[in-house]
C-alpha positions in Angstrom: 30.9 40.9 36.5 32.7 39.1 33.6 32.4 35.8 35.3 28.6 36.3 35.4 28.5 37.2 31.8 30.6 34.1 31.0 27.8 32.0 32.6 25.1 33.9 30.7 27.2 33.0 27.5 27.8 29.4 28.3 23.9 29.4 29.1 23.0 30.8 25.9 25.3 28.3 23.8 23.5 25.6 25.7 20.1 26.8 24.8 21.1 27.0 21.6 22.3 23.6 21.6 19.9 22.1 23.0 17.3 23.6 20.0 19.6 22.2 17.1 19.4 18.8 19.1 15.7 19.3 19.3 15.1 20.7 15.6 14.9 16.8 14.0 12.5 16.0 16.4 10.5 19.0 16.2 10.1 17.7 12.5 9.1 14.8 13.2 6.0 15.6 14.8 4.5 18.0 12.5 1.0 18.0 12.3 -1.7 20.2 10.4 -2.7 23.3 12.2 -5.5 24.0 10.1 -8.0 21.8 7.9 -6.5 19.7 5.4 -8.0 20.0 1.6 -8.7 16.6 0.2 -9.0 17.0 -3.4 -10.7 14.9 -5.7 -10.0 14.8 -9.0 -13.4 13.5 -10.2 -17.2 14.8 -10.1 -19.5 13.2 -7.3 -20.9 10.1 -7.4 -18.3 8.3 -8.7 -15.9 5.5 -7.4 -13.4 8.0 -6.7 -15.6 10.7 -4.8 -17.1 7.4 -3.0 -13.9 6.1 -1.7 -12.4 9.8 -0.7 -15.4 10.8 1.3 -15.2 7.3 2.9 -12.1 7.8 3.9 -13.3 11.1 5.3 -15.7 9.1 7.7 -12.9 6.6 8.8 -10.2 9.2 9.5 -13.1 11.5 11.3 -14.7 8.0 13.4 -11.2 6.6 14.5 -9.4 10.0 15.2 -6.7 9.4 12.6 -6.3 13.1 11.9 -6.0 16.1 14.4 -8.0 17.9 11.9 -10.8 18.3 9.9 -9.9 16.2 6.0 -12.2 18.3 3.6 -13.3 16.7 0.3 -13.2 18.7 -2.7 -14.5 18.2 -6.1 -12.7 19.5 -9.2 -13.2 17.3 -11.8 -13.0 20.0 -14.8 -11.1 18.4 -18.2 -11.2 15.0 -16.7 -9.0 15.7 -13.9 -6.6 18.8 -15.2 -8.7 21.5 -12.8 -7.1 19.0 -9.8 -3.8 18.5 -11.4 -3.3 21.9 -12.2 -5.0 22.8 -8.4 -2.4 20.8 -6.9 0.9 22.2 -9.0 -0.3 25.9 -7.8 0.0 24.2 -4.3 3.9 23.8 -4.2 5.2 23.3 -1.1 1.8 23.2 0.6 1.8 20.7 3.9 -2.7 21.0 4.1 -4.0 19.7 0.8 -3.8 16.4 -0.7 -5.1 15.0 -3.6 -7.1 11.6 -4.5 -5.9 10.0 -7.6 -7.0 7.6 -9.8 -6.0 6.4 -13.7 -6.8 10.1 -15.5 -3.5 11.1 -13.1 -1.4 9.5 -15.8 -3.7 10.3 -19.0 -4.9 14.1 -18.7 -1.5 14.9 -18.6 -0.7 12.7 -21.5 -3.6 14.1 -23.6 -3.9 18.1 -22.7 -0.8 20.5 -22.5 -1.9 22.0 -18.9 1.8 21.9 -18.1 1.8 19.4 -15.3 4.4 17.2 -14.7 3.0 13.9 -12.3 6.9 13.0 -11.4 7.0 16.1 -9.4 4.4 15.7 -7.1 4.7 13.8 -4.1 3.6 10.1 -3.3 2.1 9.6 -0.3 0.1 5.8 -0.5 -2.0 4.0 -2.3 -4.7 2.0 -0.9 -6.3 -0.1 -3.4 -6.8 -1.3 -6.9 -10.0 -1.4 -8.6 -11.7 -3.1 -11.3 -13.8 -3.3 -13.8 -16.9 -5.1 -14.9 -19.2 -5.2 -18.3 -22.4 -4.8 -17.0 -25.5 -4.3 -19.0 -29.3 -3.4 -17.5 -31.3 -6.3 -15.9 -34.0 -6.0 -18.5 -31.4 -7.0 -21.4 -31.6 -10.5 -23.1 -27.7 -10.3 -22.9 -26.8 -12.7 -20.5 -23.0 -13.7 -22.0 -20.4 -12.4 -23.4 -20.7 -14.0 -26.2 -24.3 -12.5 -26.5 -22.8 -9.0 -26.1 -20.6 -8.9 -28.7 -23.1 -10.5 -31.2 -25.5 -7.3 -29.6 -23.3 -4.7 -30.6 -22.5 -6.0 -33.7 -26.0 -6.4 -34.9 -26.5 -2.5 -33.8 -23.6 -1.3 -36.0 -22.1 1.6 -34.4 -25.5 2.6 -32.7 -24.3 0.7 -29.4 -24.1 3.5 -27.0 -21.5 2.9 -23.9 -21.5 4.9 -21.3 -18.5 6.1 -19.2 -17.0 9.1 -17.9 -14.8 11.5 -19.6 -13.3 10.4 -23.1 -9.9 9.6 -22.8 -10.3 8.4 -19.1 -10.6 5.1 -17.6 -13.7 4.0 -19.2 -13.1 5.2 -22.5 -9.3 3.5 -22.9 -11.6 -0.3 -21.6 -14.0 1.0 -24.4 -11.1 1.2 -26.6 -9.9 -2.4 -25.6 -13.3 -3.9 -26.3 -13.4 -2.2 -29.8 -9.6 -3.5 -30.3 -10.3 -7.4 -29.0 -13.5 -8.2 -30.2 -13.7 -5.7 -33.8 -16.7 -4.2 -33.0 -18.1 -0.4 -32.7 -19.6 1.7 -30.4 -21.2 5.0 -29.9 -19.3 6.6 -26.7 -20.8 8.7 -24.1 -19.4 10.4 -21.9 -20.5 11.5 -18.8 -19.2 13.6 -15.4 -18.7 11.0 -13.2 -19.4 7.3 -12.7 -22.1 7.8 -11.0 -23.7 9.4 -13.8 -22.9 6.7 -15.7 -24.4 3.9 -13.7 -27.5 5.8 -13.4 -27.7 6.0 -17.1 -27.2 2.7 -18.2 -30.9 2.1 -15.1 -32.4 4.9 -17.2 -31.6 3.3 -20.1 -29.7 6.4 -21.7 -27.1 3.7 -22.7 -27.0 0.2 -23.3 -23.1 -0.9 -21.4 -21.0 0.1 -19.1 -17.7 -0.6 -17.9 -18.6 0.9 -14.0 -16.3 -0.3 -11.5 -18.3 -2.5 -9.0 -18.9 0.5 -6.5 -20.8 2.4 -8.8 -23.1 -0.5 -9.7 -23.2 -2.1 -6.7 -26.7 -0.4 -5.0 -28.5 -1.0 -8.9 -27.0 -4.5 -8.9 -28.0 -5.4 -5.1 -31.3 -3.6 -6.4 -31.6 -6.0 -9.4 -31.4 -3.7 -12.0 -28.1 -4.0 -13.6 -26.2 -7.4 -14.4 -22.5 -8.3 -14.8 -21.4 -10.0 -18.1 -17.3 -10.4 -17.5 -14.6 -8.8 -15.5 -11.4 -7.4 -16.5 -9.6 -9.1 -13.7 -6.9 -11.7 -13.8 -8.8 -13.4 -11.1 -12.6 -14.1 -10.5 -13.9 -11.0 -7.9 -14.9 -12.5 -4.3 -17.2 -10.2 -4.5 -19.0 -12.1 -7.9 -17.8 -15.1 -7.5 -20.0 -16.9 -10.5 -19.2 -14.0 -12.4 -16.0 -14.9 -15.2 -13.1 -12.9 -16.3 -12.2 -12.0 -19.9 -9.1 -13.7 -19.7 -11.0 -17.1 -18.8 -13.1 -16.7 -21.7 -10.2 -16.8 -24.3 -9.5 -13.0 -24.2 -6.3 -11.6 -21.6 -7.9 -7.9 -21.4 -7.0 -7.3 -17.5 -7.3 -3.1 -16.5 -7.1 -1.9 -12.6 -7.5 1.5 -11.3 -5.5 2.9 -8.8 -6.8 4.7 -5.6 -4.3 6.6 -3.9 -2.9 10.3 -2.3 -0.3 12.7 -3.5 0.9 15.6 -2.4 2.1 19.0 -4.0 5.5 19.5 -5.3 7.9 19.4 -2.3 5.5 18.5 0.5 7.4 19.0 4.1 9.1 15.9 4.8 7.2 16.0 8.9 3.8 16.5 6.7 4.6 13.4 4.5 5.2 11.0 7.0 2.0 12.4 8.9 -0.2 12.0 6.0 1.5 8.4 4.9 1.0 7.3 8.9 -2.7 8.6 8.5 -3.4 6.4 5.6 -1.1 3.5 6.8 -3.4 3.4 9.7 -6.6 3.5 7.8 -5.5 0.8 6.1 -5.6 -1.6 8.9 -9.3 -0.5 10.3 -11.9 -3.2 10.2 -14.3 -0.6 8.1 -12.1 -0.6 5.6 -11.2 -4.1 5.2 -14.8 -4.4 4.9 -15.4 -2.0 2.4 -12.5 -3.6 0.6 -14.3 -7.0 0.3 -17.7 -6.1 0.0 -17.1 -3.7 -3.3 -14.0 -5.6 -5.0 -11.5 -3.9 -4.2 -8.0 -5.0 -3.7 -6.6 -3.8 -0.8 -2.6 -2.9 -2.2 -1.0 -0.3 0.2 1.9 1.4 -1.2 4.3 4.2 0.2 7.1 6.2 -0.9 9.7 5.9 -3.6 7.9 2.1 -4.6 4.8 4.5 -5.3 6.5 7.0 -7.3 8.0 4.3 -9.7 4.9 2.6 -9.5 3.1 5.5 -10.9 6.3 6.3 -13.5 5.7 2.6 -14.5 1.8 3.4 -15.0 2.2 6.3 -16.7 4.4 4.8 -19.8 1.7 2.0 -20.1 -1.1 4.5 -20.1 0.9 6.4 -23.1 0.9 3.2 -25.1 -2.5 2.4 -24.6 -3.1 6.0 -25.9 -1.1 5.8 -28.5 -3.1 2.3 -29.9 -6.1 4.3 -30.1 -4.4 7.0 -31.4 -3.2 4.5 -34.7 -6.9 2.8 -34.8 -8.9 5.9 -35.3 
């Protein structure tokens, strides 16, 4: 009897052994068990809601997730609905959340009590830019002729873009600052809105970045005057830069993923494999190219300094409009 309980005993320790050697690897495979919530921190329409949902299709076509990604807008206060969103979602291993530059600024701008260096970095894929464009129909055809433009209109030069104190609005600042003229601001939703305003002529510039314009411009409706690039896009290759016409204004918007505040470690490495992987399909290298986008993928602690870095810039930038108003 007691030698057959010291073999139970012994077979019990080894069981439990065996699971302690196991546990690491049993971490290392996490995967979702239920849908995953992709949040967007933008309205539709826009370059931000384009490339999540994109992203979507890949993951969905090649298999790259075990289950569903679901897109969700929440856009409210240019972005501090998501931000705020995401900080309820502390420790949460199904919901992720597509970024882009209003990740440093809302913050920056609006008390909503959201800290960015506690969330968790999980890749970015690209950098995006942006162009001047003005409607086909416009005798601006130059840079030179769009300053001269807005001038002559004194303050009654409407540019669209989205929310003020986002993107679009800190480029609007820059063009104010650089070439000492005024505008009348307008702020829309999403970029998408504001594309489709400037065709509508509700507004007479934009600052889209080239997804948003690129079915109007293919269309013929809208032209590009100058980007704010430190190289000329592939994409527009006749098309100069700002810098190359005697004025260094160069302004790139991130697209990546974060996660909550203390994400499982398993679902991080999951989620970062997911998008490492997109990264490499054919569909979107092609995307990449074909709406001037520069693929940049970035993981882990270089992200989270990367966005640190970002956000410190973004404050500056704020704080020059700030003193000029």
């Amino acid at each position: 009897m007691t030698q057959h309980l010291t073999r139970r005993a012994s077979l019990a320790l080894m069981s439990a052994a065996a699971l302690t050697a196991a546990a690491p690897a049993l971490a290392d495979d996490w995967k979702p068990i239920k849908p995953v919530e992709m949040v967007i921190m933008a309205g539709q329409g826009g370059g931000a809601d384009q490339l999540a949902r994109l992203f979507q299709a890949i993951i969905q076509k090649q298999g790259l997730s075990r289950m569903p990604i679901l897109p969700v807008n929440k856009g409210g206060g240019s972005g501090a609905e998501a931000l705020r969103y995401l900080k309820d979602r502390e420790g949460d291993a199904h919901t992720i959340m597509a970024t882009l530059n209003s990740y440093y600024t809302t913050p920056l701008r609006t008390d909503i009590g959201v800290d960015i260096a506690e969330f968790t970095p999980i890749a970015r894929m690209a950098l995006d830019s942006f162009v001047l464009w003005v409607s086909a129909d416009s005798d601006i055809h130059s840079l030179d002729d769009y300053v001269a433009a807005v001038k002559e209109a004194g303050g009654s030069w409407k540019m669209g873009g989205t929310g003020t104190g986002q993107e679009d609005s800190l480029v609007t600042a820059m063009l104010e600052k650089e070439f000492g003229i005024d505008v009348t601001y307008v702020p829309y939703k999403g970029g998408g809105d504001v594309a489709t305003a400037l065709i509508g002529g509700h507004v007479s510039s934009t600052v889209n970045n080239p997804s948003e314009q690129m079915g109007f411009y293919r269309a013929g409706k809208s032209r590009p005057i100058a980007a704010l690039t430190a190289e000329r896009l592939t994409r527009f290759p006749d098309l100069p830069t700002f810098t190359e016409l005697g004025h260094p204004l160069v302004y790139t918007m991130q697209r990546s993923f974060v996660g909550p505040k203390d994400m499982p470690a398993g679902a991080v490495d999951y989620y970062t494999g997911m998008f490492r992987q997109l990264s490499q399909t054919e569909q979107w290298r092609t995307y990449t190219e074909e709406q001037a986008l520069l693929a940049d993928f970035l993981t882990g602690e270089a992200l989270q300094d990367y966005f640190l870095e970002e956000r410190d810039k973004h404050a500056e930038i704020l704080r020059g409009m700030a003193s000029s108003s």
